[in-house]
C-alpha positions as YAML, in Angstrom:
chain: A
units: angstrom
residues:
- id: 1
  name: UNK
  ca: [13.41, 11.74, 43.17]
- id: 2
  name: UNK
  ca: [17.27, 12.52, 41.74]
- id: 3
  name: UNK
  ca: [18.70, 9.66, 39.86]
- id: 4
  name: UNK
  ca: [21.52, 9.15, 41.96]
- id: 5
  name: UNK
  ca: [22.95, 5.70, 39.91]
- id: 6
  name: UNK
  ca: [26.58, 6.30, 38.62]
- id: 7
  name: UNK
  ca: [27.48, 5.18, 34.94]
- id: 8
  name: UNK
  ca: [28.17, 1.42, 36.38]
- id: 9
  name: UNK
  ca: [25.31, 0.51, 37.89]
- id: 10
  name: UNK
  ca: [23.16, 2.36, 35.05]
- id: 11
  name: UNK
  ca: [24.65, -0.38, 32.60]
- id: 12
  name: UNK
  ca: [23.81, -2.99, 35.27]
- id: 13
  name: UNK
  ca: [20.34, -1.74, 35.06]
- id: 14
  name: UNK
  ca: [20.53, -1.76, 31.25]
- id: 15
  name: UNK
  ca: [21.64, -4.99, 30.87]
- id: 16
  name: UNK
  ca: [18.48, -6.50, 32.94]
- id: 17
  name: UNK
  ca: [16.27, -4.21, 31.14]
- id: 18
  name: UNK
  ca: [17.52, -5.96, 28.15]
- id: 19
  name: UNK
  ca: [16.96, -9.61, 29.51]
- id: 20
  name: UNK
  ca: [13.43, -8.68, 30.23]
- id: 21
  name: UNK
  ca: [13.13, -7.70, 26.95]
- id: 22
  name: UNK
  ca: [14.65, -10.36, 25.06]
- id: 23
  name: UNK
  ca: [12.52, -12.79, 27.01]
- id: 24
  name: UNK
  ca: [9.32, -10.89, 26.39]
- id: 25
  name: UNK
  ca: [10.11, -10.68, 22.83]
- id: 26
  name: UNK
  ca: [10.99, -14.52, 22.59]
- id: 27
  name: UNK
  ca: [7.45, -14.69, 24.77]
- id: 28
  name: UNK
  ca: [5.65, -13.15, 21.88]
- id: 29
  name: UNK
  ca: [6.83, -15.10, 19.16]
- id: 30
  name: UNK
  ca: [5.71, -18.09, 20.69]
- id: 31
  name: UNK
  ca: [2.35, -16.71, 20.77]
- id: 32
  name: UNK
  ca: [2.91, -15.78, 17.07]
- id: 33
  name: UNK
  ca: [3.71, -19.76, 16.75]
- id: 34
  name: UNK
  ca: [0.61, -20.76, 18.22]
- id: 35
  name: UNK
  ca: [-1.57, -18.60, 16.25]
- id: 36
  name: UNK
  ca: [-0.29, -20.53, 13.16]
- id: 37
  name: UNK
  ca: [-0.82, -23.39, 15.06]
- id: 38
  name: UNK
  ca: [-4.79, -22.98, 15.70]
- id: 39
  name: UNK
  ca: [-5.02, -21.61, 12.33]
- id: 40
  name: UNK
  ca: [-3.79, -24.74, 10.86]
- id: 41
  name: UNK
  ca: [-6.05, -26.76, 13.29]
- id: 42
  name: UNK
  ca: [-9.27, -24.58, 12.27]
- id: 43
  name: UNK
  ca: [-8.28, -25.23, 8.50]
- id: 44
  name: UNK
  ca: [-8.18, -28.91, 8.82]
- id: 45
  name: UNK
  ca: [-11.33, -29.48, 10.98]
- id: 46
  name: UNK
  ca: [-13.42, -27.33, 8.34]
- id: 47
  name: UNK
  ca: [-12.23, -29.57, 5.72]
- id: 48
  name: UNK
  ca: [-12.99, -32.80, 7.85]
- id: 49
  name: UNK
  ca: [-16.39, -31.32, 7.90]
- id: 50
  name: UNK
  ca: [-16.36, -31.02, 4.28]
- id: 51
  name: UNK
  ca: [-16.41, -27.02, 4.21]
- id: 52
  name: UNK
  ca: [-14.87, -25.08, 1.37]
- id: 53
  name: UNK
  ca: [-11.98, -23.54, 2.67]
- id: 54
  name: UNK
  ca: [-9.55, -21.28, 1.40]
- id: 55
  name: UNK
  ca: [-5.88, -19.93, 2.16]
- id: 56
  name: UNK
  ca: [-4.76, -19.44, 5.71]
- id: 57
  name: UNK
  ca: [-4.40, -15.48, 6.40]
- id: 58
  name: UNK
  ca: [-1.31, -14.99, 8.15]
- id: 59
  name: UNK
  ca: [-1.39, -11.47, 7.68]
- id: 60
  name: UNK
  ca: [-4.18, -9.09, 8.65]
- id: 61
  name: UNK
  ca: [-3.20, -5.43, 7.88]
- id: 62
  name: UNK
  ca: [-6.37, -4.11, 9.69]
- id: 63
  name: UNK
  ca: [-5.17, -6.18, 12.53]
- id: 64
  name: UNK
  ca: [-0.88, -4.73, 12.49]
- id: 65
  name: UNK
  ca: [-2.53, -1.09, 11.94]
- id: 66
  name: UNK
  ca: [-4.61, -1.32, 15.47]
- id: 67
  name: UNK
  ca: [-1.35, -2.41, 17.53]
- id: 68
  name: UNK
  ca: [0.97, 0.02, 15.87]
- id: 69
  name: UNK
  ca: [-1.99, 2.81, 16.87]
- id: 70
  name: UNK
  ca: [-2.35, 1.57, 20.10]
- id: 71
  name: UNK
  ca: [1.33, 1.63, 20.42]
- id: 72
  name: UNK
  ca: [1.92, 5.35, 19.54]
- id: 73
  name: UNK
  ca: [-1.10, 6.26, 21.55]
- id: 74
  name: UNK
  ca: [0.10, 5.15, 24.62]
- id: 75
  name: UNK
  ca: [4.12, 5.95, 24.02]
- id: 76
  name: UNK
  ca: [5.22, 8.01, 27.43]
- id: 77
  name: UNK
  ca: [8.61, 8.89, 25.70]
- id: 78
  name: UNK
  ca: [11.49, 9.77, 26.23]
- id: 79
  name: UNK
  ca: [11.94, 7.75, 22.44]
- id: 80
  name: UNK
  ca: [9.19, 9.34, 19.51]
- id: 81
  name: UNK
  ca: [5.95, 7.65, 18.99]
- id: 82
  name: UNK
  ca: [6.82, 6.88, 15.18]
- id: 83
  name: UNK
  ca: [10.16, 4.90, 16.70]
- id: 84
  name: UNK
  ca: [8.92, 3.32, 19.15]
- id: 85
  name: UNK
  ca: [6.21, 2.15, 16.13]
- id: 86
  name: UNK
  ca: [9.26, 1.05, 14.62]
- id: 87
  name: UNK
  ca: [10.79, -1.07, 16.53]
- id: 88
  name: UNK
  ca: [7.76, -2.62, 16.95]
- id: 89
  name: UNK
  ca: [6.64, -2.91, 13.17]
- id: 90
  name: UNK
  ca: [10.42, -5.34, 13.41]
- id: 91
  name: UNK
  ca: [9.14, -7.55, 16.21]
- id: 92
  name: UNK
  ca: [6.02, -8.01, 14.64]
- id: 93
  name: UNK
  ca: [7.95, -8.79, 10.98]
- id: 94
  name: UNK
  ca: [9.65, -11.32, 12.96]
- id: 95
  name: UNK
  ca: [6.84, -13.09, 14.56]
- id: 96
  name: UNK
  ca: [4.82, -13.52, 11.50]
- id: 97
  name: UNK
  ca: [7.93, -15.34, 9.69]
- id: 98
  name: UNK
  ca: [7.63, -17.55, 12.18]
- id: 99
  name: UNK
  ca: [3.97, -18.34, 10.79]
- id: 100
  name: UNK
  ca: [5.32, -17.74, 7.31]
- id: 101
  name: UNK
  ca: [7.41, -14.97, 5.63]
- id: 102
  name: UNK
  ca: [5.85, -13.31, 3.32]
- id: 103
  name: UNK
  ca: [6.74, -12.13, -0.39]
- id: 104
  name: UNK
  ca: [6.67, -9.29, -1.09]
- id: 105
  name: UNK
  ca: [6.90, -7.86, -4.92]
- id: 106
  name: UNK
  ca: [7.94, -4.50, -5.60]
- id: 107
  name: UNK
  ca: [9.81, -2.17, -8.29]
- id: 108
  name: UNK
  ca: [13.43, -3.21, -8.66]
- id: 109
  name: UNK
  ca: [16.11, -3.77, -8.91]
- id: 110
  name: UNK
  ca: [17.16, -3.82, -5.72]
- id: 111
  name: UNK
  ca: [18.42, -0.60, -3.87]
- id: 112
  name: UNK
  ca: [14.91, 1.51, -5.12]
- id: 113
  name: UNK
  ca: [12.91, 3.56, -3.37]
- id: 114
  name: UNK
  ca: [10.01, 1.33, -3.26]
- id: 115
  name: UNK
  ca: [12.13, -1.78, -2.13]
- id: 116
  name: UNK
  ca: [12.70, 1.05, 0.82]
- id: 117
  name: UNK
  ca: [8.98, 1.70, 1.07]
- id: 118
  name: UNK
  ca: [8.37, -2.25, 1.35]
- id: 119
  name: UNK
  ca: [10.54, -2.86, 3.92]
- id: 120
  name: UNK
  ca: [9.22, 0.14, 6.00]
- id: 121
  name: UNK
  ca: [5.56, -1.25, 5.72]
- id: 122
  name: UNK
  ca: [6.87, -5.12, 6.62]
- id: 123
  name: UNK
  ca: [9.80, -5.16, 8.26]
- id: 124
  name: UNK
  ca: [12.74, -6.93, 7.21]
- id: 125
  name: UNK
  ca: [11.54, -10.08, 8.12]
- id: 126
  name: UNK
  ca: [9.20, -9.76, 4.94]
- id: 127
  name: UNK
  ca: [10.85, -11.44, 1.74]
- id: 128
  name: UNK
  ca: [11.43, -8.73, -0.86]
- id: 129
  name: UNK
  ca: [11.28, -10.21, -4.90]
- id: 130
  name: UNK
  ca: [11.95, -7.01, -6.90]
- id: 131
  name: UNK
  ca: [10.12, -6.37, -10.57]
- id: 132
  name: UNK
  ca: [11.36, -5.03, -13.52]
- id: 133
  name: UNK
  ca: [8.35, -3.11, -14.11]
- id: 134
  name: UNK
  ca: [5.04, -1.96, -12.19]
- id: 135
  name: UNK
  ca: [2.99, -4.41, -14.67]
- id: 136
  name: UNK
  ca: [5.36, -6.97, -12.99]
- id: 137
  name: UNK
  ca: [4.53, -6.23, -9.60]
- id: 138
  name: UNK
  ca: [0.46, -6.53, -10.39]
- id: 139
  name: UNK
  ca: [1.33, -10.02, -11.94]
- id: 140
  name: UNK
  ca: [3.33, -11.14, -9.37]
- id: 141
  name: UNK
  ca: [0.57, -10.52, -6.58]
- id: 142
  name: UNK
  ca: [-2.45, -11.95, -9.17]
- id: 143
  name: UNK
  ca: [-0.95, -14.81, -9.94]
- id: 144
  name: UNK
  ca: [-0.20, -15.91, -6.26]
- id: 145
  name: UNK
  ca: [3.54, -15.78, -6.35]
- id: 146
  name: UNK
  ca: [3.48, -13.20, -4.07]
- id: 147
  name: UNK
  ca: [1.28, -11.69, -1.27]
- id: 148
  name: UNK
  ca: [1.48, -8.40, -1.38]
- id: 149
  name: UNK
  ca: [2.47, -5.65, -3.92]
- id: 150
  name: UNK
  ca: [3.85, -2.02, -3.31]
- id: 151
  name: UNK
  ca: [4.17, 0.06, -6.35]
- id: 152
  name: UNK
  ca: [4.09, 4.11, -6.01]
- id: 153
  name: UNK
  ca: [1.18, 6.47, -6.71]
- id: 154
  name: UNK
  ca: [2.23, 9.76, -5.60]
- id: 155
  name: UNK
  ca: [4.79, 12.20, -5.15]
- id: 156
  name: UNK
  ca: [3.89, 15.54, -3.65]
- id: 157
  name: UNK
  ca: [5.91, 17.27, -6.03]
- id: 158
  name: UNK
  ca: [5.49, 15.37, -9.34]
- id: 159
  name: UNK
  ca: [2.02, 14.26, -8.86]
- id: 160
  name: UNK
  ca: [0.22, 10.98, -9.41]
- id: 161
  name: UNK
  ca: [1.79, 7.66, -11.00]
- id: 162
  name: UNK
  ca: [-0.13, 7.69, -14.28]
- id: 163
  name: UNK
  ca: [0.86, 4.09, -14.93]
- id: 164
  name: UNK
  ca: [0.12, 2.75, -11.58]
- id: 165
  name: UNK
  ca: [-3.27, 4.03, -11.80]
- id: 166
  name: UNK
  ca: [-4.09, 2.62, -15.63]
- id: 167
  name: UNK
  ca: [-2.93, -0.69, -14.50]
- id: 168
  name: UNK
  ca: [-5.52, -0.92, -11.59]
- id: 169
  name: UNK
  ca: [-8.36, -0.57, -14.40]
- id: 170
  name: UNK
  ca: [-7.51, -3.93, -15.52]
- id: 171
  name: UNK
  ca: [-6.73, -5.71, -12.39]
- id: 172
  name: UNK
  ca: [-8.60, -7.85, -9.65]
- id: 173
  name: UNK
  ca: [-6.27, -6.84, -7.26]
- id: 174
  name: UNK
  ca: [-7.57, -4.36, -4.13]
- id: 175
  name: UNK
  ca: [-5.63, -1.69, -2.42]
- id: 176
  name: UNK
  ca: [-4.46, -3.39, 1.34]
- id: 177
  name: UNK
  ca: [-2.62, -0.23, 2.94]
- id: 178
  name: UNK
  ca: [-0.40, 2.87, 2.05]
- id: 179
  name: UNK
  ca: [2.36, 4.30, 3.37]
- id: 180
  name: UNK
  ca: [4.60, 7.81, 2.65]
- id: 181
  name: UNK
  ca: [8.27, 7.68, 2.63]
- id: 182
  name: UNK
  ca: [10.76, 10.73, 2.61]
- id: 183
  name: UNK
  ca: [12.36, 10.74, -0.51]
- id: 184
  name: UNK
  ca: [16.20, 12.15, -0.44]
- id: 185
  name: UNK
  ca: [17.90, 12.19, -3.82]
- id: 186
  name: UNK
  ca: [21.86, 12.35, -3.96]
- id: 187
  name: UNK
  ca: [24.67, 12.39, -7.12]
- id: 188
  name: UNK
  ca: [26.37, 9.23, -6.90]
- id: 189
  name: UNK
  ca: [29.58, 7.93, -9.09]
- id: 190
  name: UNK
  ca: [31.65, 5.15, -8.80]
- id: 191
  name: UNK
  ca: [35.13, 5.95, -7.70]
- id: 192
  name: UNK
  ca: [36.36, 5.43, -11.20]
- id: 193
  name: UNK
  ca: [34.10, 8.55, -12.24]
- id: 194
  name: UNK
  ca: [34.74, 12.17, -11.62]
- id: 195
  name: UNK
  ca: [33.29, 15.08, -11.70]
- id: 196
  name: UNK
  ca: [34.90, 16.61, -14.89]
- id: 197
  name: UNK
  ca: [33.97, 13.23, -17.01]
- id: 198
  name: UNK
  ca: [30.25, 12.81, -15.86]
- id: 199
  name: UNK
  ca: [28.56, 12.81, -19.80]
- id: 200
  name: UNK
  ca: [25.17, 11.43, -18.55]
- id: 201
  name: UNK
  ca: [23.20, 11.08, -15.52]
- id: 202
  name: UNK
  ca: [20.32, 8.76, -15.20]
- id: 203
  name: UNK
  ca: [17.56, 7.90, -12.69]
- id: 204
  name: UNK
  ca: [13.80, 7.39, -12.98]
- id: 205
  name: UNK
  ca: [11.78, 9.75, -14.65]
- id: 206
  name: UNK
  ca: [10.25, 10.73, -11.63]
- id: 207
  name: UNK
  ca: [13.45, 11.41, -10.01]
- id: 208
  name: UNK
  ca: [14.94, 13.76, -12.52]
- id: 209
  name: UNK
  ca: [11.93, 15.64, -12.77]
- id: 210
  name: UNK
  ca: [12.13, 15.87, -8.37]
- id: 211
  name: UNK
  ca: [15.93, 17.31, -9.20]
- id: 212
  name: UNK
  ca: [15.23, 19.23, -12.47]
- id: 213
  name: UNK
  ca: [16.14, 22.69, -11.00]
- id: 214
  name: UNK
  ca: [19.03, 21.75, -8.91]
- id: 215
  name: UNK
  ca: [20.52, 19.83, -11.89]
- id: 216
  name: UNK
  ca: [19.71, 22.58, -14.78]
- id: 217
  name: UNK
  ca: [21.74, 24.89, -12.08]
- id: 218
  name: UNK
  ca: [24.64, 22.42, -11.72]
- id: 219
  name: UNK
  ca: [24.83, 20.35, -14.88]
- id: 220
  name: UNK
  ca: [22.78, 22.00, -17.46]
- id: 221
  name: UNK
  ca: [24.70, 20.77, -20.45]
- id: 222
  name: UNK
  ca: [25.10, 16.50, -19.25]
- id: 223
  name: UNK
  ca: [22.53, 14.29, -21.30]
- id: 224
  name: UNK
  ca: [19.78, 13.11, -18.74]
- id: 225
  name: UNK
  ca: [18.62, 9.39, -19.25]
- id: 226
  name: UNK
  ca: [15.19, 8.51, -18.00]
- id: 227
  name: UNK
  ca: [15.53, 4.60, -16.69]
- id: 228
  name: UNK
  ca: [12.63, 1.98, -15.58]
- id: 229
  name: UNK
  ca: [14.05, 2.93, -11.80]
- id: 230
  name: UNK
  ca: [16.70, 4.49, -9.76]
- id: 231
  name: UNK
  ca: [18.10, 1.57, -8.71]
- id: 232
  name: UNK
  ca: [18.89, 0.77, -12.26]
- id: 233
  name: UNK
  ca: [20.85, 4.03, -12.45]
- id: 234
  name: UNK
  ca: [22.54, 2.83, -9.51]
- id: 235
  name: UNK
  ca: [23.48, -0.09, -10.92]
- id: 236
  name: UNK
  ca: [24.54, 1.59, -14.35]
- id: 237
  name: UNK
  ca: [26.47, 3.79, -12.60]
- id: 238
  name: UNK
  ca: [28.53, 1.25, -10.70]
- id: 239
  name: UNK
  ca: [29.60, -0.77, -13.42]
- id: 240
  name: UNK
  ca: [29.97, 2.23, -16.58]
- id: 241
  name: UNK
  ca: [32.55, 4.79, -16.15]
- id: 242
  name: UNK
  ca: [30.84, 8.41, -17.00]
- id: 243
  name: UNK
  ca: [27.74, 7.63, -15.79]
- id: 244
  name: UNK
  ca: [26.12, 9.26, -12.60]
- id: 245
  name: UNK
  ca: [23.15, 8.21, -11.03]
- id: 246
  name: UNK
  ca: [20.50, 10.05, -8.78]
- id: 247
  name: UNK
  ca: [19.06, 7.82, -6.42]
- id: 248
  name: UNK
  ca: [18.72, 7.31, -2.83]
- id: 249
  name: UNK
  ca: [21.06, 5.95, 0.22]
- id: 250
  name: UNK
  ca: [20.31, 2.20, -0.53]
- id: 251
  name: UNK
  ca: [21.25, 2.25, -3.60]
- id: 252
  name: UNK
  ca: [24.43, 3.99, -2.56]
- id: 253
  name: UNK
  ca: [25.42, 1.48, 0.13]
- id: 254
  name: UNK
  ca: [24.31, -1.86, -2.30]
- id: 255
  name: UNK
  ca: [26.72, -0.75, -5.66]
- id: 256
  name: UNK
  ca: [28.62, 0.80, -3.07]
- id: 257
  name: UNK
  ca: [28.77, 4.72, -4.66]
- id: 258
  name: UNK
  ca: [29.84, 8.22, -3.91]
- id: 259
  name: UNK
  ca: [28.23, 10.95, -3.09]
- id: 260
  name: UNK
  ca: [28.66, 13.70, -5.65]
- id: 261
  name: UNK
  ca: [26.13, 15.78, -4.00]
- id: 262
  name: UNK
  ca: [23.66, 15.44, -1.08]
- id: 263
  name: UNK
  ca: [19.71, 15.94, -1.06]
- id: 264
  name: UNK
  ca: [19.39, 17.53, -4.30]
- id: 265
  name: UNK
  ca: [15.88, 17.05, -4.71]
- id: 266
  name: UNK
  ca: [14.08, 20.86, -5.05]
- id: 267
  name: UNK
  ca: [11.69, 20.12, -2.10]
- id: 268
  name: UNK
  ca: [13.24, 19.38, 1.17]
- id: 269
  name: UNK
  ca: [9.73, 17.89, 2.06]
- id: 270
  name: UNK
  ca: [9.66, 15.59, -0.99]
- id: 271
  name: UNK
  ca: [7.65, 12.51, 0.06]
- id: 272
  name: UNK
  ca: [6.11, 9.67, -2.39]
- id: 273
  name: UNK
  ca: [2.78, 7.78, -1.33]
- id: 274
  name: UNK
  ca: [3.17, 4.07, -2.03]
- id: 275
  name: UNK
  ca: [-0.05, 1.45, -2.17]
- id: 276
  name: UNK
  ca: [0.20, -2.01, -0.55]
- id: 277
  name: UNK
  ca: [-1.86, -4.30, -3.38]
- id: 278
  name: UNK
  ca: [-3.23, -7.65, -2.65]
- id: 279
  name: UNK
  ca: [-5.79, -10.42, -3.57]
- id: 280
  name: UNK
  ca: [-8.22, -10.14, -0.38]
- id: 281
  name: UNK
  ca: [-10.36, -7.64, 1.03]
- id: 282
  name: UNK
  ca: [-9.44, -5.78, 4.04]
- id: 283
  name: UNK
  ca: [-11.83, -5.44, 6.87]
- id: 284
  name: UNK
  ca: [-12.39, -2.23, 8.95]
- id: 285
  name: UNK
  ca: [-9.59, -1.02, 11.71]
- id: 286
  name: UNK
  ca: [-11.28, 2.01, 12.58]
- id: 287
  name: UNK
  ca: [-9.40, 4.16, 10.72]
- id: 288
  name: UNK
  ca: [-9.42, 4.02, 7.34]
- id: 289
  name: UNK
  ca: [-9.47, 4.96, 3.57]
- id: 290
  name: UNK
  ca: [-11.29, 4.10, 0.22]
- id: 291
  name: UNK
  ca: [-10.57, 3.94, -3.39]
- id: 292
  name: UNK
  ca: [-12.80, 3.68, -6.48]
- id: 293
  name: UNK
  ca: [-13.02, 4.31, -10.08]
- id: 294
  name: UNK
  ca: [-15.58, 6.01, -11.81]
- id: 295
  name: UNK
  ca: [-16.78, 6.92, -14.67]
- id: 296
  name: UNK
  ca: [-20.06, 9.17, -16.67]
- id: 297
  name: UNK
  ca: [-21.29, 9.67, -19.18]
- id: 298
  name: UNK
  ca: [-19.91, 13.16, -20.79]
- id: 299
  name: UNK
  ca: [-22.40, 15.75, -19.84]
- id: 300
  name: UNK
  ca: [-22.30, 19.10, -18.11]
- id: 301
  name: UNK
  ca: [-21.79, 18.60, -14.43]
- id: 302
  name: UNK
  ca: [-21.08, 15.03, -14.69]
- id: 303
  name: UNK
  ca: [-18.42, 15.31, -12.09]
- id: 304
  name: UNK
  ca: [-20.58, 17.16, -9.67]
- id: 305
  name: UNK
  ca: [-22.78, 14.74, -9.83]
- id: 306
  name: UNK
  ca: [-20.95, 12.17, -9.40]
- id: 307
  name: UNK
  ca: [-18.82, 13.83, -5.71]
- id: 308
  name: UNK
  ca: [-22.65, 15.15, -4.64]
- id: 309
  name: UNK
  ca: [-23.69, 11.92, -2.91]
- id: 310
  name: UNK
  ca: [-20.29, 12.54, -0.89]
- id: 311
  name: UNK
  ca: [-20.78, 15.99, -0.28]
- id: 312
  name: UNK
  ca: [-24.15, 14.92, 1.58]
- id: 313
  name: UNK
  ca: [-23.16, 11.89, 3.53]
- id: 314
  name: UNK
  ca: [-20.61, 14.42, 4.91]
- id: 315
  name: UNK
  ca: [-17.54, 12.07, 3.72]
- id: 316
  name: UNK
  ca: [-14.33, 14.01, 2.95]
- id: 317
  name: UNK
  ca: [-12.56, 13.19, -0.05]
- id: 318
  name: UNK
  ca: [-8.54, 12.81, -0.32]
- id: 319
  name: UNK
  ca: [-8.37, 12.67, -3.68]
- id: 320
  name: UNK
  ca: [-9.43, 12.77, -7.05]
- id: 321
  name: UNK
  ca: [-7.60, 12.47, -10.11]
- id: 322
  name: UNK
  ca: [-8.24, 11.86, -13.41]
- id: 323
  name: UNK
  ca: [-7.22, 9.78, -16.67]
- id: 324
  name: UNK
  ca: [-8.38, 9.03, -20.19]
- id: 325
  name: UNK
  ca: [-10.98, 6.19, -20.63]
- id: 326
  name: UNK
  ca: [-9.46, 3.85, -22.83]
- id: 327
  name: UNK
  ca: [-12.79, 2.92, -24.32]
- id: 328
  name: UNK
  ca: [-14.16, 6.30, -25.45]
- id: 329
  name: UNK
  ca: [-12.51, 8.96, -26.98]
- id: 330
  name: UNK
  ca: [-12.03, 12.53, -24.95]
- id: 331
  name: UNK
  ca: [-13.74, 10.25, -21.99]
- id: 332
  name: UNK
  ca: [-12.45, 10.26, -18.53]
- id: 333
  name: UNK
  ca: [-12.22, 7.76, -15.50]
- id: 334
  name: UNK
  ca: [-11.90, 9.06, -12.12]
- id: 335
  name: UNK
  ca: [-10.17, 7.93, -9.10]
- id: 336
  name: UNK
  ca: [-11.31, 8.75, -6.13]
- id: 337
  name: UNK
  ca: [-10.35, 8.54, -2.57]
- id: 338
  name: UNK
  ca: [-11.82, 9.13, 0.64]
- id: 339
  name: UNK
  ca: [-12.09, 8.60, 4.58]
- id: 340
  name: UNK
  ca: [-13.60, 5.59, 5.54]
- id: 341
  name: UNK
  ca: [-14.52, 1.99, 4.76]
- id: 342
  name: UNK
  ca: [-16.86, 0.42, 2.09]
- id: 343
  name: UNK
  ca: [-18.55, -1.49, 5.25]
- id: 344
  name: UNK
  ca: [-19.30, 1.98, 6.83]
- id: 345
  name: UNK
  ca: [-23.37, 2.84, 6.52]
- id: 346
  name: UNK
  ca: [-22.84, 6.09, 4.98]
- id: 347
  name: UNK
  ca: [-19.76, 5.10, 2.80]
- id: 348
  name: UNK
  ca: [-21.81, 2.54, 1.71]
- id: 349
  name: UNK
  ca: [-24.69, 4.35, 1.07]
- id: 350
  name: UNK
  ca: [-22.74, 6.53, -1.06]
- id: 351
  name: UNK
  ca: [-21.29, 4.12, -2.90]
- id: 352
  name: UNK
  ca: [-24.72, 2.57, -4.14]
- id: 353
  name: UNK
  ca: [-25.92, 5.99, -5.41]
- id: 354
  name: UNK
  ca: [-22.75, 6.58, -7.30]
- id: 355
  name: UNK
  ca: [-23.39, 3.42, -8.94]
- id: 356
  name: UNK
  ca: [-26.53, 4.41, -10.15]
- id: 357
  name: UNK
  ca: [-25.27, 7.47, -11.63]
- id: 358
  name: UNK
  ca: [-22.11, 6.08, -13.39]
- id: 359
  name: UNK
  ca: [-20.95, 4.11, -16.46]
- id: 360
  name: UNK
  ca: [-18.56, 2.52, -14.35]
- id: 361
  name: UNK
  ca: [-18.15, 1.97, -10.99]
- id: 362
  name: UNK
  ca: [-14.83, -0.01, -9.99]
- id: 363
  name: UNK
  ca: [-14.24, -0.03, -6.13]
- id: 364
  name: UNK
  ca: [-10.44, -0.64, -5.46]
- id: 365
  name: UNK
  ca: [-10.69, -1.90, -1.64]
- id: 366
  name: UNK
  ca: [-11.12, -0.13, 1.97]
- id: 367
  name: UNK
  ca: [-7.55, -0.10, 3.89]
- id: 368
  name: UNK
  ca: [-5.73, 1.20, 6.84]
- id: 369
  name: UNK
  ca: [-5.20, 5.12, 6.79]
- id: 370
  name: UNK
  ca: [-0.27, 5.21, 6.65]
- id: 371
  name: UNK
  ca: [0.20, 4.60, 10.46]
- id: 372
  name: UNK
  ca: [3.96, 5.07, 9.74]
...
């Protein structure tokens, strides 16, 4: 039937719709409150019985990547699946502050990409501790301070995050989740620089090397400064007349820049792959993905032996990608990635033959295929 409401009783209608929401939303986080609540009870009968108990787990990224599926799955419209998963990734932040807020490390200063990344993944509910460095973030996570990581590992123009890969062949720490985030680079100044008395622009390696072309076009003769972030060009920018800074919209609205120039990254598609790094394990949510590192001995066809025992459990591999061992020279490690979880019968299967074949055998943790 025609919708025959005029614009006033619409906004009547609105308005209830938004009563019902706010008290099914207030609904949920009192569930959220009595999860907590039975978690704490569980905790302190186990140690009345004299178990060994360890940390209560608050957060169970198998657990938010079901509901955010099931969510998108069953999304009528008229709104998009991935902002309807949205909202709901914010109500969900919420709720589990109310059982605790979590910390978060990631690669600062503030305004960065990956503070952008981590507040995608946990909402803004989550509290965000930036790093100086990537080393920083690993720490920060290991040593308990924080519960969860998110450092970057790929950008599908510039390739793989050398460093964040080296680091994981010294760490405990397991992969929890990923996510991809459209990256959009802009020129930004402070209003006490112009155009005609830019003498350097600086952002993150990776970021001038995502703008090289459009900046060898526009500014081929100004010094380019590679800095631990883009954030910290933000900041640099803000505060030193001369300097410009490529970087994203946070870091525009936090030091409060200019924009010289919009989205001049090369590839309008530019996207970087983050990891979500944690102490714990993560157990299967149906859909998921695998990391490990490996490493043979240097033969002929050592790599082919070492993806055959995917090949024949039919597993498809994501990724592979390689780096120098640190402990023999012209040596390599590989990291691999593929569908599925460590618990899986075939993945696991797999996994055992591979160690049988390899020097070294690291596996980085099963998690939750980017939902978002």
């Amino acid at each position: 039937m025609a919708d025959t409401r005029n614009l006033d009783q619409v906004r009547v209608d609105i308005d209830a719709i938004d009563q019902e929401i706010q008290a099914l939303i207030s609904a949920r986080a009192k569930c959220a409150q009595r999860v907590a609540e039975i978690k704490m009870e569980e905790l302190s009968a186990a140690k009345e019985r004299g178990e060994a108990v360890g940390e209560v787990v608050y957060y169970r990224p198998e657990r938010e990547a079901q509901v955010l599926m099931r969510i998108m799955e069953r999304n009528e419209g008229p709104l998009e699946s991935e902002t309807v998963a949205h909202i709901f990734r914010e109500i969900m932040s919420g709720c589990l502050a109310l059982e605790k807020p979590l910390q978060i490390a990631y690669l600062g200063p503030v305004g960065t990409f990956t503070q952008a990344a981590a507040i995608k993944h946990f909402g803004h509910a989550a509290l965000c501790v930036p790093q100086a460095t990537i080393d920083s973030v690993f720490s920060q996570v290991e040593s308990g301070e924080c519960n969860y990581g998110v450092v970057p590992v790929e950008n599908s123009t510039e390739g793989m995050v050398s460093h964040t890969l080296d680091t994981f062949m010294d760490s405990p720490l397991k992969i929890s989740g990923e996510l991809e985030l459209r990256i959009g680079h802009h020129l930004l100044v402070s209003d006490q620089t112009t155009a005609e008395s830019i003498t350097r622009i600086c952002a993150h390696q990776q970021g001038l090397a995502q703008c090289r072309n459009w900046l060898d076009k526009h500014w081929p003769d100004v010094e380019r400064v590679a800095l631990s972030s883009n954030g910290e060009a933000a900041k640099m920018a803000a505060t030193t007349p001369g300097v410009a800074a490529v970087a994203g919209d946070m870091a525009a609205e936090l030091y409060n820049l200019e924009k010289l120039a919009e989205h001049i990254e090369d590839y309008s598609d530019n996207t970087t792959r983050f990891l979500i790094i944690g102490r714990d394990e993560v157990p299967p949510s149906g859909r998921d993905k695998s990391s490990v590192i490996v490493s043979s001995r240097n033969k002929p066809g050592a790599l082919f032996t070492l993806l055959d025992p995917f090949r024949r459990a039919g597993i498809s591999l994501t990724r592979i990608d390689t780096r120098p061992s640190r402990t023999e020279k012209w040596a390599y490690v590989f990291f691999i990635e593929f569908e599925g979880h460590m618990q899986d019968e075939k993945v696991a299967a797999a996994i055992a033959e591979l160690e049988e074949q390899s020097i070294l055998m690291k596996p980085l943790g099963s998690y939750p295929r980017a939902v978002l």
